[in-house]
Backbone as CSV, one residue per row, in Angstrom:
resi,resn,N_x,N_y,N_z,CA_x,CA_y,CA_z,C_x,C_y,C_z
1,UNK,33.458,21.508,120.025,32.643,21.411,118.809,33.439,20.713,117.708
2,UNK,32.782,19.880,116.858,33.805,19.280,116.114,33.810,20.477,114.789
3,UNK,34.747,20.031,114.049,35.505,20.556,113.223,34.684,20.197,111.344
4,UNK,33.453,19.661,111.244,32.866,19.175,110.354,31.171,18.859,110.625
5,UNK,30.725,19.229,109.573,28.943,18.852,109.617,28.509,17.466,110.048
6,UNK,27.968,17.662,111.134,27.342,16.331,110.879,26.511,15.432,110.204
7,UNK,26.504,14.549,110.195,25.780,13.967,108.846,24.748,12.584,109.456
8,UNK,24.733,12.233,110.582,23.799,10.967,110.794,22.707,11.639,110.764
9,UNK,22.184,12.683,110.968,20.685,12.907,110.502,20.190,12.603,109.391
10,UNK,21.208,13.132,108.239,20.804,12.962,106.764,20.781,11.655,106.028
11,UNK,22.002,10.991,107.014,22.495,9.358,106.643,20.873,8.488,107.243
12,UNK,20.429,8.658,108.260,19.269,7.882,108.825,17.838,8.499,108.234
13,UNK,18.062,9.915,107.222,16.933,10.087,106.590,17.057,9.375,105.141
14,UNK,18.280,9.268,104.615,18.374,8.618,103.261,18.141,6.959,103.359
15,UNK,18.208,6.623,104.503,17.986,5.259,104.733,16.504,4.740,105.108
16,UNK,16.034,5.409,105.617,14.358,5.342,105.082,13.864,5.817,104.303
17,UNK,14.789,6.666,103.785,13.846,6.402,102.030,14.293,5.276,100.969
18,UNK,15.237,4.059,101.318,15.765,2.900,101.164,16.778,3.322,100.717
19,UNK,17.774,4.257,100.133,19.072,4.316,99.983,20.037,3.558,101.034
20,UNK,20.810,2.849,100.375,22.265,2.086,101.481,22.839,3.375,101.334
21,UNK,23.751,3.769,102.885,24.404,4.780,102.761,25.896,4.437,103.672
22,UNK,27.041,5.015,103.540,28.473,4.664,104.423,28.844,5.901,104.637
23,UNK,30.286,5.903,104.755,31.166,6.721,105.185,32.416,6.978,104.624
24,UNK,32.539,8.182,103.491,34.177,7.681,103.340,34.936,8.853,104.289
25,UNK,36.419,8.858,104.149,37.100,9.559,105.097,36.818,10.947,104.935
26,UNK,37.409,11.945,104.617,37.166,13.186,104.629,37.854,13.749,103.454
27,UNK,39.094,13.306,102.576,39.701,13.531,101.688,38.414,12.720,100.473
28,UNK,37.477,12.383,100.767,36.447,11.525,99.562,37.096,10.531,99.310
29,UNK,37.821,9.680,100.248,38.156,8.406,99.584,38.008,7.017,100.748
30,UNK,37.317,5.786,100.410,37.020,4.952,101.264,37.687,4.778,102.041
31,UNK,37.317,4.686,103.220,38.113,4.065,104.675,39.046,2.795,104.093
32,UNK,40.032,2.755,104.563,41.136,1.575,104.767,40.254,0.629,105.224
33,UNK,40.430,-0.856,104.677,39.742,-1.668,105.187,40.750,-2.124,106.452
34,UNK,40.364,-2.610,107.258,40.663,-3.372,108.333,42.136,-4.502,108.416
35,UNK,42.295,-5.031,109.191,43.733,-5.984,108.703,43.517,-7.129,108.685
36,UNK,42.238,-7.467,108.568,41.722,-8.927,108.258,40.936,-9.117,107.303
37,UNK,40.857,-7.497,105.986,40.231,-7.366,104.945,40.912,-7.305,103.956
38,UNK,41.629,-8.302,103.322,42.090,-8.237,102.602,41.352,-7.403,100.637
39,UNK,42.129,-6.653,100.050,41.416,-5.886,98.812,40.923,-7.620,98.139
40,UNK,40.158,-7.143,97.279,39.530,-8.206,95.922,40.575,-8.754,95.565
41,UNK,41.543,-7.521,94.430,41.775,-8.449,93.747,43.532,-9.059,94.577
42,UNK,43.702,-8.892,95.617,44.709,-10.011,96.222,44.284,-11.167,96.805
43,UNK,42.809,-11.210,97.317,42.112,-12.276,97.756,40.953,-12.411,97.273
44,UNK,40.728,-13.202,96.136,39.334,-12.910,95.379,38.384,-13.485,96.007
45,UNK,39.036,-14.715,97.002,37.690,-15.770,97.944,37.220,-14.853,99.020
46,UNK,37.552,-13.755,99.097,37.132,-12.780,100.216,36.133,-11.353,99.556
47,UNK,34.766,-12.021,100.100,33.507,-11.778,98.950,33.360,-10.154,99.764
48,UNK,33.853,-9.106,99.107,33.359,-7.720,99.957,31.843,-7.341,100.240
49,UNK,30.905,-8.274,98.995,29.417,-7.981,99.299,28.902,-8.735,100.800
50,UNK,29.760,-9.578,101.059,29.159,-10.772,102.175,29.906,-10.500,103.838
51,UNK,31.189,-9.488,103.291,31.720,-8.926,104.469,30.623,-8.291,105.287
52,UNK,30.755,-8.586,106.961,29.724,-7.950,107.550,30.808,-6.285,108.602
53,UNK,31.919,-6.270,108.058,32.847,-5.257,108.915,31.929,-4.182,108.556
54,UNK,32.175,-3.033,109.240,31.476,-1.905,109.679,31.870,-0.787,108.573
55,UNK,33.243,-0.864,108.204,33.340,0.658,107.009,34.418,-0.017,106.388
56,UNK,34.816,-1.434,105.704,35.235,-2.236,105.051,34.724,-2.408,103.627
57,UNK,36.211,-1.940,102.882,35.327,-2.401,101.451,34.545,-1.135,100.646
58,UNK,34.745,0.030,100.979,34.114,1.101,100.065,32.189,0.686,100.295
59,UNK,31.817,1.113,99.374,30.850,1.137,99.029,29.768,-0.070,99.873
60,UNK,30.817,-1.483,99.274,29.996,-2.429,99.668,29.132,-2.456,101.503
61,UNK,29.753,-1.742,102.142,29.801,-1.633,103.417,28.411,-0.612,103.790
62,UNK,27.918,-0.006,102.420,26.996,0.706,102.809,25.418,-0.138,103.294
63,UNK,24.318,0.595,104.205,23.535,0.020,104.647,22.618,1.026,105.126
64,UNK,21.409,0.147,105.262,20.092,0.846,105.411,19.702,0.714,107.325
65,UNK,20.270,-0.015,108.280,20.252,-0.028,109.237,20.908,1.074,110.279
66,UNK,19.341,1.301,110.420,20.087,2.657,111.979,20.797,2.503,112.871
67,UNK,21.333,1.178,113.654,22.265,0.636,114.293,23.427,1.208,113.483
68,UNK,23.494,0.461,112.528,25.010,0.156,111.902,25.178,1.545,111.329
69,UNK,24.679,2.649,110.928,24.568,3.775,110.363,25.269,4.313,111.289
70,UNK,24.361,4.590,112.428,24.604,5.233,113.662,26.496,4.757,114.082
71,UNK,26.359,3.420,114.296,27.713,2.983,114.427,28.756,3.225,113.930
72,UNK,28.873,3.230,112.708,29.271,3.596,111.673,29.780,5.521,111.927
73,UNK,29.123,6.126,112.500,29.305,7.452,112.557,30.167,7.712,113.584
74,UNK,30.181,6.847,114.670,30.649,6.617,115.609,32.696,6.621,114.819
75,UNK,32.330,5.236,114.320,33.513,4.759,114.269,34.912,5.778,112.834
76,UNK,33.965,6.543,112.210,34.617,7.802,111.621,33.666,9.003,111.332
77,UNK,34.429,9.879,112.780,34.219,10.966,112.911,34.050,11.835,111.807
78,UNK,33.556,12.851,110.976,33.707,13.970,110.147,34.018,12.895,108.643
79,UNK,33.016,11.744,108.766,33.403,10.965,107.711,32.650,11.643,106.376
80,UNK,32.510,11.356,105.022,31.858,12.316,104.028,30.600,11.576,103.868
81,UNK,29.314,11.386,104.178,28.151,10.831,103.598,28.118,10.035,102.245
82,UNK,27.529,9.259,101.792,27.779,9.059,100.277,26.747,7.825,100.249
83,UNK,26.254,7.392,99.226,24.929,6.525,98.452,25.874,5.819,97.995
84,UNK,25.182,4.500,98.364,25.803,3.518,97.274,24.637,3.364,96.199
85,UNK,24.656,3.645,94.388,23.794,4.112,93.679,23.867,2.538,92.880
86,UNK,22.980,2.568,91.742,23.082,1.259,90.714,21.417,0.618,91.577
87,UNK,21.259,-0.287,90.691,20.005,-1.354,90.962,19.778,-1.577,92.057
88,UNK,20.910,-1.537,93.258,20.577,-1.767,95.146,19.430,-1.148,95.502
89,UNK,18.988,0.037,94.977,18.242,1.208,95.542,17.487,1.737,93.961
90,UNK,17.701,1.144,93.083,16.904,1.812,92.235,17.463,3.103,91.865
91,UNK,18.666,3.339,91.522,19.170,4.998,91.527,20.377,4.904,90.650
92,UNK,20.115,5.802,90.057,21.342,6.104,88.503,21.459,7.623,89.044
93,UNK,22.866,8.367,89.166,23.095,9.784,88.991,24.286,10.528,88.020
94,UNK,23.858,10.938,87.178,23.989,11.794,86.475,25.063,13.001,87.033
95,UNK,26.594,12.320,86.820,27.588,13.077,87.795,27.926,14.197,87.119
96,UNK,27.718,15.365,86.770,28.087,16.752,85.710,29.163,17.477,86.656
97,UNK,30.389,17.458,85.650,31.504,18.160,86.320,31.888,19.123,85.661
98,UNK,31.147,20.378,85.879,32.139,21.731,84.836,33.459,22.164,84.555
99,UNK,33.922,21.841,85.848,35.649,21.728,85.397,36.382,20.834,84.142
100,UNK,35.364,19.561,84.143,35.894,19.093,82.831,34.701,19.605,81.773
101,UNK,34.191,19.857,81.710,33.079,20.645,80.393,32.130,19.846,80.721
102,UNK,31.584,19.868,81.877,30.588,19.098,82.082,29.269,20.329,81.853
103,UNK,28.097,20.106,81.759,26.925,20.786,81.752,25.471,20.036,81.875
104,UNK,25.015,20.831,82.130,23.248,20.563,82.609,22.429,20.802,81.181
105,UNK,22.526,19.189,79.989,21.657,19.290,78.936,20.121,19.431,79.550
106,UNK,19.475,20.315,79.081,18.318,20.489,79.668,17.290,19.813,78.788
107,UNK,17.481,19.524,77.186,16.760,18.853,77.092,16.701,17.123,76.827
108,UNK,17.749,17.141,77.542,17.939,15.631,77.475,18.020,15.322,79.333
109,UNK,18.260,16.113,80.287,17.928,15.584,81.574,16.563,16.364,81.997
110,UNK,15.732,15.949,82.280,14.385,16.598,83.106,14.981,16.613,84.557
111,UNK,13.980,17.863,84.495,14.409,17.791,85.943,13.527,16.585,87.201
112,UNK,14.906,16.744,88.110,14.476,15.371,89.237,14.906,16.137,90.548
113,UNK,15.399,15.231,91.491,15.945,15.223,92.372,17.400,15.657,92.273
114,UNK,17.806,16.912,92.911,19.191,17.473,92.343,20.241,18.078,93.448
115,UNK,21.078,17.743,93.760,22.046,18.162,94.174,23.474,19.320,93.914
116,UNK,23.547,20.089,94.603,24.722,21.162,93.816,26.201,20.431,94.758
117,UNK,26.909,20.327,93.991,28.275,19.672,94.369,29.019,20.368,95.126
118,UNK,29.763,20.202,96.127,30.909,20.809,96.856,31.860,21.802,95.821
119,UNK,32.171,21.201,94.521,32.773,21.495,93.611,32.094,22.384,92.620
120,UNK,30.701,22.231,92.575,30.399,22.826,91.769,29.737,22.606,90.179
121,UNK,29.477,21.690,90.707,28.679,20.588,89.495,27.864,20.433,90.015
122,UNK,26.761,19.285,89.431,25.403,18.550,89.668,25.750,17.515,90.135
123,UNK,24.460,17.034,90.370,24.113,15.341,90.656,22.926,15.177,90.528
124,UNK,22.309,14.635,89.591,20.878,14.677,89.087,20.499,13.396,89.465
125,UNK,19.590,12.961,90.295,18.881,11.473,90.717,17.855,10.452,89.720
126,UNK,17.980,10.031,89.404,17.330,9.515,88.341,16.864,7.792,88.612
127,UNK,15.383,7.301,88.889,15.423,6.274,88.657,16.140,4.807,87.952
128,UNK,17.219,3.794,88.425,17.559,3.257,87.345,16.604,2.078,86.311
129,UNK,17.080,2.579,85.085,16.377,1.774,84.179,16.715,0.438,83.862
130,UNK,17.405,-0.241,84.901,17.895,-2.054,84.823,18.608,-1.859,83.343
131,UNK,19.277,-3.110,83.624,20.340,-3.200,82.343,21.807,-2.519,83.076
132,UNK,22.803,-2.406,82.156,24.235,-2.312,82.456,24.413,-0.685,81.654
133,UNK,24.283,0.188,82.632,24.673,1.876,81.971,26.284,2.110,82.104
134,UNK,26.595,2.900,81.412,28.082,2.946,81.178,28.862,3.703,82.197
135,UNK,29.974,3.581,82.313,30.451,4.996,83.572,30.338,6.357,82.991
136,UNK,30.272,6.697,81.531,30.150,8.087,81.026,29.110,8.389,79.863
137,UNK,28.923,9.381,79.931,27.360,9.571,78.878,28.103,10.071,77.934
138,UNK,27.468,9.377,76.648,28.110,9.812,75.517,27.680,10.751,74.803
139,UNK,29.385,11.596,74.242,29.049,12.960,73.267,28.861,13.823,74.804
140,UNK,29.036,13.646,75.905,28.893,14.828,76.613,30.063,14.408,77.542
141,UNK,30.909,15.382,76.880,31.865,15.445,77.949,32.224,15.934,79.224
142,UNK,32.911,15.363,80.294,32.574,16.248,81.980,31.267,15.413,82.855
143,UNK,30.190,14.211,81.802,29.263,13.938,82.660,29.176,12.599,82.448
144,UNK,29.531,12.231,84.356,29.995,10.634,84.240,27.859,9.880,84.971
145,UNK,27.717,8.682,84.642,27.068,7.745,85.297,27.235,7.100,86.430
146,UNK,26.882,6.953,88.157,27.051,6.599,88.770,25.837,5.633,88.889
147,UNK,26.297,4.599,88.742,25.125,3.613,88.813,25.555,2.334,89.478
148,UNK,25.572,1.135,89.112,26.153,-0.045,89.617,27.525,0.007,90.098
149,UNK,28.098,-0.937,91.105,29.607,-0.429,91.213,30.100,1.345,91.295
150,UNK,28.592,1.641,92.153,29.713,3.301,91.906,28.555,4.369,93.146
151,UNK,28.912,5.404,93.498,28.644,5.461,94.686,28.613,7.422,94.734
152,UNK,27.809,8.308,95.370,28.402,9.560,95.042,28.316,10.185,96.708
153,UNK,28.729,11.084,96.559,28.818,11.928,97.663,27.166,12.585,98.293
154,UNK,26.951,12.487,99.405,25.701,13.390,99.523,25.339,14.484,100.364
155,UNK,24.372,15.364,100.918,24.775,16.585,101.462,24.606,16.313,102.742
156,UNK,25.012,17.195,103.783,25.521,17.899,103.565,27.182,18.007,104.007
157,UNK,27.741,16.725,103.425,29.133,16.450,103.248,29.680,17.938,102.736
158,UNK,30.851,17.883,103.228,31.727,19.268,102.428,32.958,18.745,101.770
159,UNK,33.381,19.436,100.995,34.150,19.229,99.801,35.155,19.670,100.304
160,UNK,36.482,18.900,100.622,37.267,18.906,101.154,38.982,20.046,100.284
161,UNK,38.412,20.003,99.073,39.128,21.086,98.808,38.379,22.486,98.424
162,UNK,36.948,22.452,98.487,36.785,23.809,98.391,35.983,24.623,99.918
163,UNK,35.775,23.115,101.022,35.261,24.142,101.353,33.643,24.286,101.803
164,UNK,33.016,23.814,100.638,31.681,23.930,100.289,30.991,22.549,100.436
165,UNK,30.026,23.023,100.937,28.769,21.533,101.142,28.020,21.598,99.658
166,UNK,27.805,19.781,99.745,26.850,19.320,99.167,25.086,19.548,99.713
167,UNK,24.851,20.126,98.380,22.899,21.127,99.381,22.188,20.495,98.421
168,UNK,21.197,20.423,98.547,20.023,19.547,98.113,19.288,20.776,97.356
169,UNK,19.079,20.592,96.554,18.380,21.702,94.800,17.066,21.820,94.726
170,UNK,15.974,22.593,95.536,14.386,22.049,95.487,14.138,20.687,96.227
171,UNK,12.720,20.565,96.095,12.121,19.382,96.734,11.140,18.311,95.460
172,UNK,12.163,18.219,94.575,11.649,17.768,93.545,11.831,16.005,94.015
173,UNK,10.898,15.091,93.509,11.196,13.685,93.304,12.275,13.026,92.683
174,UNK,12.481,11.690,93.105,13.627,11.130,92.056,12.226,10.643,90.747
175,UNK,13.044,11.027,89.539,11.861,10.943,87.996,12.838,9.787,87.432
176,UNK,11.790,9.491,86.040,12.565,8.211,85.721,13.392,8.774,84.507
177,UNK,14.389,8.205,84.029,15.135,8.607,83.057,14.316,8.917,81.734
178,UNK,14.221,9.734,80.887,13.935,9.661,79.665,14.532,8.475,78.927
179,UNK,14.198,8.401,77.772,14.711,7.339,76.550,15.667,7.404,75.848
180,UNK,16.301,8.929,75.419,17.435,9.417,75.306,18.653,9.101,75.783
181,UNK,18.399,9.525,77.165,19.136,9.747,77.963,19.827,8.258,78.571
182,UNK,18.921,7.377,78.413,19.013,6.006,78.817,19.715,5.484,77.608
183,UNK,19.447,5.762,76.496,20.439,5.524,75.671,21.806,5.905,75.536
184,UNK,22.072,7.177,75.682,23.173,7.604,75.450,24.050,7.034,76.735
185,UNK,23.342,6.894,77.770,24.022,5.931,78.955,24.465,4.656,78.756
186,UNK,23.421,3.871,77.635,24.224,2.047,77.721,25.094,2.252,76.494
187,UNK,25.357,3.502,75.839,26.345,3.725,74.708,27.398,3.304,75.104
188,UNK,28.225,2.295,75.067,29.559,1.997,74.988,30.519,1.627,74.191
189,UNK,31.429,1.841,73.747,32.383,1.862,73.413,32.708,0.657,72.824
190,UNK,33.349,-0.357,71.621,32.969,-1.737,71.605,34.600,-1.573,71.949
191,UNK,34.475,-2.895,72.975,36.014,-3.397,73.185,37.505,-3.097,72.182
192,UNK,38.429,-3.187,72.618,39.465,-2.857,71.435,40.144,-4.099,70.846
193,UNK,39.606,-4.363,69.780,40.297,-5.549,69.097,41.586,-5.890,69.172
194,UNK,41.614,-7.487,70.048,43.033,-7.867,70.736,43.440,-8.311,68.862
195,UNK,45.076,-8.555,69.438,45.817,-8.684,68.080,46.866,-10.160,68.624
196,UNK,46.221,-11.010,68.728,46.862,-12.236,69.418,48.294,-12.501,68.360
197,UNK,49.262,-12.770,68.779,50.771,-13.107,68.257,50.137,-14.703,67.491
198,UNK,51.190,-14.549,66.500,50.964,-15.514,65.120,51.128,-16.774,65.657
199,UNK,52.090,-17.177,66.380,52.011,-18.577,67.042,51.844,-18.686,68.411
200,UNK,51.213,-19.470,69.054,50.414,-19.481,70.489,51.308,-20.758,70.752
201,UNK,52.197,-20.859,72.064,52.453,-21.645,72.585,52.008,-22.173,73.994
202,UNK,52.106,-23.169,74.621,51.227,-24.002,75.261,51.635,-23.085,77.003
203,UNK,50.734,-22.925,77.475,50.739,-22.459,78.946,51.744,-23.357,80.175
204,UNK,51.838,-23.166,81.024,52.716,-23.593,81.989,51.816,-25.005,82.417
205,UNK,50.581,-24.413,82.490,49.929,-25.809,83.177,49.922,-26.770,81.786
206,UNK,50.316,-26.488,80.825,50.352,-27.616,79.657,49.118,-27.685,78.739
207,UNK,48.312,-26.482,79.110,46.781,-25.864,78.341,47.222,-25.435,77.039
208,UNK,46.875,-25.868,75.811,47.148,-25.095,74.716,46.150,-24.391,74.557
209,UNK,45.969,-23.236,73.535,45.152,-22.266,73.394,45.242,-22.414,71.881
210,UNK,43.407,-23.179,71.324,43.590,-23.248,70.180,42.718,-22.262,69.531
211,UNK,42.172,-21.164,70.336,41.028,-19.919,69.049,41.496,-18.811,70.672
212,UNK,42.842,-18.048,70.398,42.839,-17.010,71.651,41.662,-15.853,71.259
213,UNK,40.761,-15.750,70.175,39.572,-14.888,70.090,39.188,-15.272,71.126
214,UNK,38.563,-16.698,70.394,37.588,-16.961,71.339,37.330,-17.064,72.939
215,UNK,38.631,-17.383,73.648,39.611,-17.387,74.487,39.130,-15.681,75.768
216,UNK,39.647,-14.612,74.876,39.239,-13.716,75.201,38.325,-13.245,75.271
217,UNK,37.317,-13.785,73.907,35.871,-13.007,74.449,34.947,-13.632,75.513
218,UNK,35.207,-15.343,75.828,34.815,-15.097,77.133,35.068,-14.721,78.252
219,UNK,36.703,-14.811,78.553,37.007,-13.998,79.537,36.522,-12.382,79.928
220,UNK,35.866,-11.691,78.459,35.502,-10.542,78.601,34.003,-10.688,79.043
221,UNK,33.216,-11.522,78.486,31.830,-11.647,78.471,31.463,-12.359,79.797
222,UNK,32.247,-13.021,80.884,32.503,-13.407,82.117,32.258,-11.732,83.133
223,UNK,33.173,-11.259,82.322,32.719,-9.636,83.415,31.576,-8.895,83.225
224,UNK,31.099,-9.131,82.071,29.814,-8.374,81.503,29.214,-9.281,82.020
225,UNK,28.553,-10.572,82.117,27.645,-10.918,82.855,27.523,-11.062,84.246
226,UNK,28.851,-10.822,84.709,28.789,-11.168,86.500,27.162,-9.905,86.904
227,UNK,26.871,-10.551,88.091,26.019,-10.154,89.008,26.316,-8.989,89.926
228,UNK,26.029,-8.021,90.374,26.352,-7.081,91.133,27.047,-7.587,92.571
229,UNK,27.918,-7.164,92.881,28.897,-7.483,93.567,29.925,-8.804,93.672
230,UNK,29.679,-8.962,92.458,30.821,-10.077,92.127,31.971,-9.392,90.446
231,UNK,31.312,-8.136,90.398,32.046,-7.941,89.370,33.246,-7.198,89.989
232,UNK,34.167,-6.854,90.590,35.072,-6.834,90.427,36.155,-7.753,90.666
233,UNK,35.586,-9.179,91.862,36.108,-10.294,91.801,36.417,-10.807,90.191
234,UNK,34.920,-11.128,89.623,34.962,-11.380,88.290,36.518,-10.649,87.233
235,UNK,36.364,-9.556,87.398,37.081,-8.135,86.791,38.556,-9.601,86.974
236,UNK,38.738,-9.347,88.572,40.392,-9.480,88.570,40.701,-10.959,88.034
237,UNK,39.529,-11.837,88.332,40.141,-13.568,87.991,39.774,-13.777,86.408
238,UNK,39.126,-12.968,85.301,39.408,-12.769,83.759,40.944,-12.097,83.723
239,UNK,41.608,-11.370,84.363,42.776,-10.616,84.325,43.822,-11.879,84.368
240,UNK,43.432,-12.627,85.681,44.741,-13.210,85.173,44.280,-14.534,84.289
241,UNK,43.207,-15.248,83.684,43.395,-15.473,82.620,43.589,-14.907,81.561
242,UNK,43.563,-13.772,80.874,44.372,-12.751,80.026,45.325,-13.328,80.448
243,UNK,46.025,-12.851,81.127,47.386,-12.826,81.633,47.745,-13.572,81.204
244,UNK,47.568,-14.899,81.521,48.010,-16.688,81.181,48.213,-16.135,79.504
245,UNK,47.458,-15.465,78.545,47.203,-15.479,77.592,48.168,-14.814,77.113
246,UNK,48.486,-13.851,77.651,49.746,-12.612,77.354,51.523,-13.758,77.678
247,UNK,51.564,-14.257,78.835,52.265,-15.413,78.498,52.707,-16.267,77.953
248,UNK,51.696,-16.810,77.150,51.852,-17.691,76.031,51.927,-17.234,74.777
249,UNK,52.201,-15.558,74.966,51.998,-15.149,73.609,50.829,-15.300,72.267
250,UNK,49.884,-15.418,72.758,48.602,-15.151,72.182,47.869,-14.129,72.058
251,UNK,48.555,-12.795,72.922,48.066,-11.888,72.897,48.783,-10.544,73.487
252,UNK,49.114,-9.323,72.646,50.340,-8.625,73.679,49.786,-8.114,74.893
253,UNK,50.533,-7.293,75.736,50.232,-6.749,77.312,49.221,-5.505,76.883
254,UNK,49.434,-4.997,75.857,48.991,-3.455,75.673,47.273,-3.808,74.908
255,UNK,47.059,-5.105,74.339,46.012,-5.050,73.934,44.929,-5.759,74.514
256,UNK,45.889,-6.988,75.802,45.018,-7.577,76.719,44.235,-6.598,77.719
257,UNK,45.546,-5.337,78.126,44.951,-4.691,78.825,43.805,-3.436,78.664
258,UNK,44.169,-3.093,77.370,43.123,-1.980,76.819,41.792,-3.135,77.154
259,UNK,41.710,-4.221,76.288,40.489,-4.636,76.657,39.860,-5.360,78.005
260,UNK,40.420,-5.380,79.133,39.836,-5.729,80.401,39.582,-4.388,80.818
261,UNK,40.119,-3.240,80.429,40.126,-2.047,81.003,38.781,-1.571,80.459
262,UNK,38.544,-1.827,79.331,37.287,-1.625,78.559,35.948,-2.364,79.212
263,UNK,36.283,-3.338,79.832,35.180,-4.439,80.017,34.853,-4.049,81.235
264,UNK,36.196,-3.525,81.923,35.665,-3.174,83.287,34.945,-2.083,84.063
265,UNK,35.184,-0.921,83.401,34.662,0.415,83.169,33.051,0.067,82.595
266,UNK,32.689,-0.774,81.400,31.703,-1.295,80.596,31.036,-1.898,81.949
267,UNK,31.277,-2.676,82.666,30.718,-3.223,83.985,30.731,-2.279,85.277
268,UNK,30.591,-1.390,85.174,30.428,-0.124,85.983,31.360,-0.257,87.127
269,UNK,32.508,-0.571,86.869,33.531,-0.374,87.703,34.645,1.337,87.475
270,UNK,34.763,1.561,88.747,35.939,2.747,88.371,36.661,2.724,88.040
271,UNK,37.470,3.574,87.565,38.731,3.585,86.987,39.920,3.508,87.854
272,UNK,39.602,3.692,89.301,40.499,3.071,90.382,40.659,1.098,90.075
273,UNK,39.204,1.398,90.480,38.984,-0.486,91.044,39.270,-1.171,89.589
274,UNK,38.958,-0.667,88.501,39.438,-1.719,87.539,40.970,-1.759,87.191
275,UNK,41.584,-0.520,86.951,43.273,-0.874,87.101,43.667,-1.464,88.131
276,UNK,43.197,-1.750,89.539,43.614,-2.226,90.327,43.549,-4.026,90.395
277,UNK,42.065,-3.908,89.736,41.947,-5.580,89.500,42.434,-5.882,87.914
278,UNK,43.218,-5.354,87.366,43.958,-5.791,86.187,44.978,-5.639,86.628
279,UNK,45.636,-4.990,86.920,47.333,-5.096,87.820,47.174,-6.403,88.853
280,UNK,46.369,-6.056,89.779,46.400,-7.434,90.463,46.445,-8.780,89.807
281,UNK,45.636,-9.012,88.812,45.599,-10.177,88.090,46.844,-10.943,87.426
282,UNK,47.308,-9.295,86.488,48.343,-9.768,85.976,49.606,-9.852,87.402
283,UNK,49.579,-9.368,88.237,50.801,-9.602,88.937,50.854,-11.036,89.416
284,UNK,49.497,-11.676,89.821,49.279,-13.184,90.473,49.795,-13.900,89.150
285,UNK,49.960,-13.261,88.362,50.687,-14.627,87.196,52.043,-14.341,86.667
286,UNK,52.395,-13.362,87.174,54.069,-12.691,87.292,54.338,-12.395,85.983
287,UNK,53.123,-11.346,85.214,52.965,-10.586,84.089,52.697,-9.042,84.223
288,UNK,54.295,-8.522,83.646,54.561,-6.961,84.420,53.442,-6.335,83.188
289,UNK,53.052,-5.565,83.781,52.504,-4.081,83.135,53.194,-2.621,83.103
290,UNK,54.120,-3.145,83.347,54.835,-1.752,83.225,54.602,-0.695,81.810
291,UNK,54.492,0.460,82.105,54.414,1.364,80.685,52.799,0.790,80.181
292,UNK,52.202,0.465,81.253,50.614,0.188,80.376,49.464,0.777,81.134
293,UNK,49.807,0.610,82.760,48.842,0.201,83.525,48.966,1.976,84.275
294,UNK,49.530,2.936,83.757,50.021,4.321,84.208,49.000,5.249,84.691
């Protein structure tokens, strides 16, 4: 008998109701990609949405096909279930974590489609309302947004440090977000005003930099508009133009990086994948982050 719930029943029922669904390992964290998968941001020409590998790439790897589902189950045993959420499927969730002071506003979430966490929190299902929602709802602390770029656990996966399965809360519908609530979601944070150094000298390739504002805000506004599954490519190749920028002294390390870190989180990336594609960036231009990137 194996040693964990199985889950392709639930994985091939969430997939006809059109959810993409994968596999991560059992500790909740994506399978290792393969040795011919190189990460984003070390190979940015290596598109993870267009990869066709089987549990490559987190999230992107998720899918609505009973073959590859099925396969997929095959190829990791006692793997954890999980949705890939955001505009793919029409689905925003409402991640409430009580350990950090998370809670169930009741009159700002209606009830939907609900999940009780391994841990002990929610997961509230919520139609998404298009547009760019933030990774955290504001003024409520403990309750993050899983929407674009972001992915949650589903039942009846078990929670690898407590123990406990993810169970499904009633037989309620996924409902559409209130107006509130949709607000307090695209609430973000405005970038942190870079402080570019008084004289800008000319780049290696012999590029001078004559407005590093301006400079930066498209490199920032490059990640805010990328397309779903090009934003964390996007994420890492603005990084190392920053970078170029932090080089030439137009801008220090601590304020280039607060603001890609801002932009990237703002583009519904995690807080894994975006330090990872800002370290990466800056390392391809041999610009340390040390004491920043912690």
């Amino acid at each position: 008998m194996p040693d964990y719930v199985p889950t392709l029943p639930a994985a091939l029922a969430l997939a006809a109701e059109g959810y993409p669904v994968f596999l991560l390992g059992r500790s909740k964290r994506p399978v290792a990609n393969c040795a011919v998968c190189p990460k984003a941001e070390i190979d940015p020409g290596h598109d993870p949405e267009a990869c066709d590998h089987l549990t490559c790439h987190g999230f992107y790897a998720a899918t609505r096909d009973p073959d590859r589902i099925t396969a997929m189950h095959q190829r990791v045993p006692g793997g954890l279930l999980a949705i890939r959420t955001g505009r793919v499927c029409d689905l925003a969730v409402v991640d409430i974590d009580p350990r950090n002071g998370g809670a169930i506003d009741r009159g700002l979430m209606p009830a939907t489609r609900a999940v009780r966490t391994g841990s002990g929190g929610w997961h509230l299902y919520y139609r998404h309302p298009g547009g760019t929602l933030a990774a955290k709802l504001r003024d409520h602390p403990g309750v993050d947004i899983k929407a674009d770029g972001g992915y949650v656990v589903a039942p009846p996966s078990i929670h690898p440090s407590t123990g406990q399965p993810y169970r499904p809360i009633g037989d309620r519908p996924v409902t559409e977000m209130p107006r509130a609530l949709i607000e307090l979601s695209r609430s973000v944070e405005p970038a942190p005003a870079a402080s570019p150094g008084g004289t800008v000298t000319p780049l290696h390739r012999g590029e001078g930099i004559t407005d590093p504002a301006a400079l930066l805000a498209a490199n920032l506004r490059a990640v805010a508009d990328a397309s779903e599954g090009t934003r964390r490519n996007t994420l890492y190749g603005a990084a190392r133009g920053v970078a170029r920028m932090v080089a030439a002294g137009a801008i220090t390390t601590a304020d280039a990086y607060a603001a890609l870190y801002q932009a990237g989180r703002a583009a519904g990336q995690t807080d894994r994948d975006t330090r990872a594609a800002i370290t990466g960036g800056f390392r391809a231009e041999a610009v340390p982050t040390e004491g920043i990137a912690a």
